[in-house]
N, CA, C and O atoms as a GROMACS GRO file, in nm:
protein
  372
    1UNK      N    1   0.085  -0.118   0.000
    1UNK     CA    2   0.000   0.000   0.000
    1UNK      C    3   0.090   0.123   0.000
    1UNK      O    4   0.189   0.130   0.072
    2UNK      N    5   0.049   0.226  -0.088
    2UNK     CA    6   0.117   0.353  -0.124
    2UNK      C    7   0.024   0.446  -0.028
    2UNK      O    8  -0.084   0.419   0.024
    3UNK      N    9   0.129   0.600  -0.021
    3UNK     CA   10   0.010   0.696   0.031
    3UNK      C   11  -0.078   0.739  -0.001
    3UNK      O   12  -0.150   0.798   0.079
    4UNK      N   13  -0.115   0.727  -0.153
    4UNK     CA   14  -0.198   0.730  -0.237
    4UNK      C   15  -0.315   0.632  -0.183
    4UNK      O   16  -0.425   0.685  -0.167
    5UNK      N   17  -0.301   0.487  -0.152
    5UNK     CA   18  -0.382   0.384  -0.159
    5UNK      C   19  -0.450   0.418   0.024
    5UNK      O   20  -0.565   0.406   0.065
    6UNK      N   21  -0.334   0.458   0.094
    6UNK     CA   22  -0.412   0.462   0.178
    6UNK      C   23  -0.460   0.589   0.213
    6UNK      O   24  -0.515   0.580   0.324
    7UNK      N   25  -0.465   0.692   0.175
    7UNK     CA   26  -0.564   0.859   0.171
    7UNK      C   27  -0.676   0.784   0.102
    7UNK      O   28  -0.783   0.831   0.139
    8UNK      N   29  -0.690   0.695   0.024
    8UNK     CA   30  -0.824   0.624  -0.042
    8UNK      C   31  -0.914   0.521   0.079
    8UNK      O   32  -1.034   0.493   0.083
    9UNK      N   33  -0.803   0.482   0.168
    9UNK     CA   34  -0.842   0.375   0.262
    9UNK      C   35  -0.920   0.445   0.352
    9UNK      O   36  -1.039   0.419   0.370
   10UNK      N   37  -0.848   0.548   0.422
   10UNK     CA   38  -0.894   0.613   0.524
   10UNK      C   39  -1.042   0.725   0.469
   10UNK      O   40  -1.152   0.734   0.524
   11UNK      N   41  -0.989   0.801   0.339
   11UNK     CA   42  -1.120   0.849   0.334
   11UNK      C   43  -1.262   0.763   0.311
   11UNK      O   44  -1.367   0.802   0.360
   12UNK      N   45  -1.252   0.647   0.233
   12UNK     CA   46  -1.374   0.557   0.265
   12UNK      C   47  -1.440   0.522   0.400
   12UNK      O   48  -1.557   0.519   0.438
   13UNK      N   49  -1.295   0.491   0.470
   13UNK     CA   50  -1.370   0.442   0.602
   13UNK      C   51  -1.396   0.547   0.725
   13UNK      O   52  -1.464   0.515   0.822
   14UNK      N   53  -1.327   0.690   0.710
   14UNK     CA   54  -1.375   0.794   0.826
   14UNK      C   55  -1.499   0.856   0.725
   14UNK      O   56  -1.586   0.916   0.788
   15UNK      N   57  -1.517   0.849   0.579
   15UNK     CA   58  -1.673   0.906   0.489
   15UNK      C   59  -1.611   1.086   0.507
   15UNK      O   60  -1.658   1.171   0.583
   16UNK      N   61  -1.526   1.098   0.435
   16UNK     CA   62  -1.442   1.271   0.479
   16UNK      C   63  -1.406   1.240   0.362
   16UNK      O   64  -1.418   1.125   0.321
   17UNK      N   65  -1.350   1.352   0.279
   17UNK     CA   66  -1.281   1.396   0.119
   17UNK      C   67  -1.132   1.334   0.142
   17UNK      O   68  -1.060   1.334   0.242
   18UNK      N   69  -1.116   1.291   0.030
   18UNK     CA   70  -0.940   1.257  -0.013
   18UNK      C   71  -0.850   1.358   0.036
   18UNK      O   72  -0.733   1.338   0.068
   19UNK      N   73  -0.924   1.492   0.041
   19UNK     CA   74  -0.798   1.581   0.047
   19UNK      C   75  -0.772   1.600   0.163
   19UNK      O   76  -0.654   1.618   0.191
   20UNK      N   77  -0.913   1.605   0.312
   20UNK     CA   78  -0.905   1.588   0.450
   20UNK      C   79  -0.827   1.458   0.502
   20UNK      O   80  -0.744   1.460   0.593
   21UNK      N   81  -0.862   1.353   0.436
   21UNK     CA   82  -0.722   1.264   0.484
   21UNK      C   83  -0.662   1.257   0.449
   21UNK      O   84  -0.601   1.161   0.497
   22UNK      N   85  -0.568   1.337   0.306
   22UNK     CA   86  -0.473   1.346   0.304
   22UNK      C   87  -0.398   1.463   0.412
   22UNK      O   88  -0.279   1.472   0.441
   23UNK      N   89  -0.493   1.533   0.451
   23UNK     CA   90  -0.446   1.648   0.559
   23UNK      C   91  -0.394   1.576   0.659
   23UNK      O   92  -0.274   1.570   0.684
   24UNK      N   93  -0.496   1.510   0.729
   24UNK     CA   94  -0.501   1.379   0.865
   24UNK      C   95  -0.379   1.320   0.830
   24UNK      O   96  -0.302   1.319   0.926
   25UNK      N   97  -0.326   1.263   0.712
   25UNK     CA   98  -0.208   1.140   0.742
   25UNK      C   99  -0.095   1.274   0.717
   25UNK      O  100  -0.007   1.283   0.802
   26UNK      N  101  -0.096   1.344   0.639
   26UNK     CA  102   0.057   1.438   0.689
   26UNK      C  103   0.072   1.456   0.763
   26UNK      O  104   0.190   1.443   0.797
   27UNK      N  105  -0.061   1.523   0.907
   27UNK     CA  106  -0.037   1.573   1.014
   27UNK      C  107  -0.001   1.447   1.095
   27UNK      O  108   0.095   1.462   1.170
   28UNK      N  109  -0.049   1.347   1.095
   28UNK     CA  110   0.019   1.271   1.201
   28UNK      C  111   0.182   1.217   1.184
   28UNK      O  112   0.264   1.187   1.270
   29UNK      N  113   0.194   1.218   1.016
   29UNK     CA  114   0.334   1.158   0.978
   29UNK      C  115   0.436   1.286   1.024
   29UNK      O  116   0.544   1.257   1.076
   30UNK      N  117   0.386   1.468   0.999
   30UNK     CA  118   0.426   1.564   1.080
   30UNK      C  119   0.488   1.550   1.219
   30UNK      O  120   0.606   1.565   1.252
   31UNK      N  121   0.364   1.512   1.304
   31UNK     CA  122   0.395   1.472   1.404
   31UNK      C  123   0.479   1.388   1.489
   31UNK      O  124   0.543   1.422   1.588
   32UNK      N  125   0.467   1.254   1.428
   32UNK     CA  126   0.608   1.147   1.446
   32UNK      C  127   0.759   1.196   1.411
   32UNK      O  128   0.860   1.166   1.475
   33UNK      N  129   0.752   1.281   1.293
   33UNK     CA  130   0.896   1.295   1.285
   33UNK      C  131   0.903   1.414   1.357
   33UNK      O  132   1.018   1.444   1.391
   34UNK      N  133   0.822   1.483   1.387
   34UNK     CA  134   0.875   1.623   1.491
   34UNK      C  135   0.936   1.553   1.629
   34UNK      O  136   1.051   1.555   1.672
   35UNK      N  137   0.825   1.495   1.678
   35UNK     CA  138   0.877   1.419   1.806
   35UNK      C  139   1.011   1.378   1.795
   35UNK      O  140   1.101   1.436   1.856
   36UNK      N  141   1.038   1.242   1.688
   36UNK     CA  142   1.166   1.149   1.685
   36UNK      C  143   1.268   1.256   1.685
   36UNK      O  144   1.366   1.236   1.757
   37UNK      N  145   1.264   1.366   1.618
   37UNK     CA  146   1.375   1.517   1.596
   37UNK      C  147   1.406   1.525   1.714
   37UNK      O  148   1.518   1.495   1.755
   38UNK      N  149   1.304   1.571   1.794
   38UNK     CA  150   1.347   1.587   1.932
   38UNK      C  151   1.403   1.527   2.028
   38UNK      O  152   1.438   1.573   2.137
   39UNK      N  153   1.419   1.342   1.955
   39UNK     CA  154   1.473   1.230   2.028
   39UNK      C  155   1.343   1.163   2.146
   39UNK      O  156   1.378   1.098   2.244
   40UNK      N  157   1.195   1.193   2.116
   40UNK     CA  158   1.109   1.153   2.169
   40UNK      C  159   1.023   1.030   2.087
   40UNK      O  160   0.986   1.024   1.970
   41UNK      N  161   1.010   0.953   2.177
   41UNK     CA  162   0.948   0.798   2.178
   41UNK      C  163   0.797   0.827   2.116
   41UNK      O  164   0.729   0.914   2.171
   42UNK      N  165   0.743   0.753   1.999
   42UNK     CA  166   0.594   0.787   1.994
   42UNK      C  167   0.523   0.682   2.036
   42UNK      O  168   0.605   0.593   2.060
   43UNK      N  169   0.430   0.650   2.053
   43UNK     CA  170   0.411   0.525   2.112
   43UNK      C  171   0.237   0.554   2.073
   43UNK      O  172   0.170   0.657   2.073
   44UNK      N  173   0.202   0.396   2.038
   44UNK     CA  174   0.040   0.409   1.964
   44UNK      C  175  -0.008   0.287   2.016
   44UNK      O  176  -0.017   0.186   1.946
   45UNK      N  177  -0.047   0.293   2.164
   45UNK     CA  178  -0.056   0.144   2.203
   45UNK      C  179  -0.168   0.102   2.153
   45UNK      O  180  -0.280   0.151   2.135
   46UNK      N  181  -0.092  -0.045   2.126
   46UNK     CA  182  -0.188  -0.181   2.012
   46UNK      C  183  -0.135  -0.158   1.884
   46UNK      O  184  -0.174  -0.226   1.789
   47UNK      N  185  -0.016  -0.036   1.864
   47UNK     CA  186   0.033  -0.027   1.725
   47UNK      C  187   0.164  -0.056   1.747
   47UNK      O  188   0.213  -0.153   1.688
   48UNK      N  189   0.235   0.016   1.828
   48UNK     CA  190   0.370  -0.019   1.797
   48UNK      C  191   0.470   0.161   1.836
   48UNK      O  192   0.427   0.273   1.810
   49UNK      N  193   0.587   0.130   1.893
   49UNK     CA  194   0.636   0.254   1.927
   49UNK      C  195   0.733   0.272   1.817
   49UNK      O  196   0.781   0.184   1.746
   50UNK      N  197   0.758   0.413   1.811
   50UNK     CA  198   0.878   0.459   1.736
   50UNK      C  199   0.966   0.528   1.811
   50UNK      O  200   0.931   0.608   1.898
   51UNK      N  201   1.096   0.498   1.780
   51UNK     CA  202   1.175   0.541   1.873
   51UNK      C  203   1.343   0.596   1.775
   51UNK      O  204   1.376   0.524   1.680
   52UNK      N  205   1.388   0.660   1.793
   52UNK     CA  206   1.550   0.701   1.744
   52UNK      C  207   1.628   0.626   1.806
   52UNK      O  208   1.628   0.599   1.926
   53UNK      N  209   1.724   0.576   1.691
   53UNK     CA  210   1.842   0.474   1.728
   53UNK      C  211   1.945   0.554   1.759
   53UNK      O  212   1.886   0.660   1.781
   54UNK      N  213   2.034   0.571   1.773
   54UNK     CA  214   2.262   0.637   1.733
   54UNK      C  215   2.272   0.493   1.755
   54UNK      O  216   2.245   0.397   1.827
   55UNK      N  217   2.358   0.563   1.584
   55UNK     CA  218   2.488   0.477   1.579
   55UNK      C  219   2.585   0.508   1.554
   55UNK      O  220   2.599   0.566   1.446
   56UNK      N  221   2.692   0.489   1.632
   56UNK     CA  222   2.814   0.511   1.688
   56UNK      C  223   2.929   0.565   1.540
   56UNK      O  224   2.912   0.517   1.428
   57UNK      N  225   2.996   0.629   1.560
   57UNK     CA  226   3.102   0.694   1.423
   57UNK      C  227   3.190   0.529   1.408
   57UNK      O  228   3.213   0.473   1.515
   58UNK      N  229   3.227   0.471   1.304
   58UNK     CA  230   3.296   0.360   1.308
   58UNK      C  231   3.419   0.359   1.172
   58UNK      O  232   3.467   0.463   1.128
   59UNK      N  233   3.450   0.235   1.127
   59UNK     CA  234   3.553   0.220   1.051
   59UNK      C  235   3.476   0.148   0.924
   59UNK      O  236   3.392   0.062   0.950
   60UNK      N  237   3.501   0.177   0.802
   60UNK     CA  238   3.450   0.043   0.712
   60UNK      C  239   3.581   0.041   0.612
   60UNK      O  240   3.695   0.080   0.636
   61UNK      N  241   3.524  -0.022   0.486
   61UNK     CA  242   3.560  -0.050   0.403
   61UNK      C  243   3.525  -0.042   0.234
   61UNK      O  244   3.431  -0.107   0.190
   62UNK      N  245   3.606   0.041   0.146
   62UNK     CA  246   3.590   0.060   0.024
   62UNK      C  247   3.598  -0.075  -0.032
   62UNK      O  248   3.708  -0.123  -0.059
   63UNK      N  249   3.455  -0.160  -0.057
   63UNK     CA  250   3.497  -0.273  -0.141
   63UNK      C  251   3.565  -0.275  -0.289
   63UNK      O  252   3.609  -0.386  -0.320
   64UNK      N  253   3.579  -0.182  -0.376
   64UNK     CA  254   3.608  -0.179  -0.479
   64UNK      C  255   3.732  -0.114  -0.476
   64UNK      O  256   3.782  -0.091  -0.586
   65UNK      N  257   3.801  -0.073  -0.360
   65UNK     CA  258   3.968  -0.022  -0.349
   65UNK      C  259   4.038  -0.136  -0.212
   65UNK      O  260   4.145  -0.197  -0.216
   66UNK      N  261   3.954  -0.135  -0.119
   66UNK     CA  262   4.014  -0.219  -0.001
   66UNK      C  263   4.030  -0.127   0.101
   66UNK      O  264   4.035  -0.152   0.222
   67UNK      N  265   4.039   0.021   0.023
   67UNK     CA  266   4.086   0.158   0.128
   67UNK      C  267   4.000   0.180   0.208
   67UNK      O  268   3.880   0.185   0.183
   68UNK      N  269   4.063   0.200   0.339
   68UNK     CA  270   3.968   0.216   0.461
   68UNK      C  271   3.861   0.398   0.459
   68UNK      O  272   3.872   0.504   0.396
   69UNK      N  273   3.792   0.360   0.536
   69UNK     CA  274   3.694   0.521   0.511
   69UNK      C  275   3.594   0.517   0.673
   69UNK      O  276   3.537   0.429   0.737
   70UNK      N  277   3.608   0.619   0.683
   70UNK     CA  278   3.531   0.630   0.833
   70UNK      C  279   3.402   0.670   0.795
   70UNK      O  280   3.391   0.757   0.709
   71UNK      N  281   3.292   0.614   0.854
   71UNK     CA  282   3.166   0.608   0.869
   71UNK      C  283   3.119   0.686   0.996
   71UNK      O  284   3.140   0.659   1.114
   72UNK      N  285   3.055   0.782   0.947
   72UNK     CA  286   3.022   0.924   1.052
   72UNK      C  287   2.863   0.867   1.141
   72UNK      O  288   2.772   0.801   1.093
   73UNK      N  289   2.872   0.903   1.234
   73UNK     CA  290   2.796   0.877   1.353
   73UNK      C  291   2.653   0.949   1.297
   73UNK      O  292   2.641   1.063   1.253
   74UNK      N  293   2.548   0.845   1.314
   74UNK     CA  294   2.411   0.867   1.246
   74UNK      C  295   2.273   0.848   1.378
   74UNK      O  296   2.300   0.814   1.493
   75UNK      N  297   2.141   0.874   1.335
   75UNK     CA  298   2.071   0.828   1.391
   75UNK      C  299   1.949   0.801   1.256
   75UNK      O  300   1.937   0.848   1.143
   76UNK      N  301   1.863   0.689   1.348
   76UNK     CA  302   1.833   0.654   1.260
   76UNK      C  303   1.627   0.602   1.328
   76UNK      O  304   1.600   0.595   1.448
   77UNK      N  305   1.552   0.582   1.248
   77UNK     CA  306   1.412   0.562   1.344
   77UNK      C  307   1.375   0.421   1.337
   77UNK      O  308   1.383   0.365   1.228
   78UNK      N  309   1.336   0.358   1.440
   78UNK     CA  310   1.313   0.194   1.444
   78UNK      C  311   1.147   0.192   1.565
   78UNK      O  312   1.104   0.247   1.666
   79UNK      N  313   1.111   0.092   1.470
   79UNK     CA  314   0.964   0.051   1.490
   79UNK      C  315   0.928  -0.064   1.600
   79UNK      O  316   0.947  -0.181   1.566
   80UNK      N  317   0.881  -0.037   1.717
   80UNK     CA  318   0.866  -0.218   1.763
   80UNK      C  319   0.724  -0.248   1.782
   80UNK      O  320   0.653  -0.220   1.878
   81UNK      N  321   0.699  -0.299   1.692
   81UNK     CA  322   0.515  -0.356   1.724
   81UNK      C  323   0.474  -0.371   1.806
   81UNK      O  324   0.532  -0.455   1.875
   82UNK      N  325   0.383  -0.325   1.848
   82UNK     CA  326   0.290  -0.315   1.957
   82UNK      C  327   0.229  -0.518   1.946
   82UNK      O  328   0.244  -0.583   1.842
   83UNK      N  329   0.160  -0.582   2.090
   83UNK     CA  330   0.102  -0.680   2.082
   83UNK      C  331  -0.071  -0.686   2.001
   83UNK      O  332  -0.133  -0.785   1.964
   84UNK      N  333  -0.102  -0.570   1.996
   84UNK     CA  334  -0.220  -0.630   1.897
   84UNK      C  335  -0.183  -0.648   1.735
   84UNK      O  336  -0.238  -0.731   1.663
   85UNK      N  337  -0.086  -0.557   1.693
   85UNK     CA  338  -0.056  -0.560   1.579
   85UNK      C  339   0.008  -0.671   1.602
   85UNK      O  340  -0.050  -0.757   1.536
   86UNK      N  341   0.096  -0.717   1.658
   86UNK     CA  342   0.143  -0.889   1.623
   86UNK      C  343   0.061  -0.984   1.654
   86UNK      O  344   0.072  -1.080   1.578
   87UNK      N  345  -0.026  -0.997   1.744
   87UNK     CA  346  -0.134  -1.120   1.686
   87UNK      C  347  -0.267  -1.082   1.572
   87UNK      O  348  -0.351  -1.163   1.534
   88UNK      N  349  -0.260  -0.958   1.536
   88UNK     CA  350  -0.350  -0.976   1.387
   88UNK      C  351  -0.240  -1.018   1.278
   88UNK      O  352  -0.251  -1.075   1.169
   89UNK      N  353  -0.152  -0.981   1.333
   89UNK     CA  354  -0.053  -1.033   1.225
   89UNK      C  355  -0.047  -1.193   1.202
   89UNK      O  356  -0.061  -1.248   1.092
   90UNK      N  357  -0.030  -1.243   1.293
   90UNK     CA  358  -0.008  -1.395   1.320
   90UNK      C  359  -0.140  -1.506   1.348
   90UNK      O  360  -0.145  -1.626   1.375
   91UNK      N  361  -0.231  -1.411   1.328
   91UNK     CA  362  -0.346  -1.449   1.305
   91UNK      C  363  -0.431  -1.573   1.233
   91UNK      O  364  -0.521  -1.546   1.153
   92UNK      N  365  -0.404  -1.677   1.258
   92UNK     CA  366  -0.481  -1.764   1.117
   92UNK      C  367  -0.600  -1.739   1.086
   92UNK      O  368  -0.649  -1.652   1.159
   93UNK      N  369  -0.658  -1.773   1.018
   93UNK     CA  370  -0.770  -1.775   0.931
   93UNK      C  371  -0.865  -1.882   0.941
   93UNK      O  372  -0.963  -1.886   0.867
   0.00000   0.00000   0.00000
């Protein structure tokens, strides 16, 4: 599913215009990354939290020379499913 498919999902099922949920899903996708900026946890219980990783400045490797190259210290956003979203997930039928 694209953002396209789901501004179609959501406006069917809240009965509001394409363009109001497309308002609704920026503002909340707004929202998550304002928080994570700030290094704050979002959390959607029964969905799943989002949270900012660091990772540490390190050493790698140019595979196509062998020459070494330093890898600059990043952060990065990671998802952990909430328990209702993993048993609809795991759900049989």
């Amino acid at each position: 599913m694209n953002k396209l498919e789901l501004v179609e999902h959501v406006a069917n099922e809240t009965e509001c215009s394409k363009a109001a949920a497309a308002a609704a899903i920026d503002a909340v996708i707004d929202g998550i990354t304002t928080a994570l900026k700030k290094g704050d946890e979002v959390r959607l219980v029964g969905f799943g939290t989002f949270s900012v990783k660091k990772r540490a400045a390190g050493k790698g490797r140019n595979p196509a020379t062998g020459e070494e190259i330093k890898i600059p210290a990043s952060k990065s956003a990671r998802f952990k499913p909430g328990q209702t979203l993993k048993t609809a997930l795991n759900k049989t039928k």
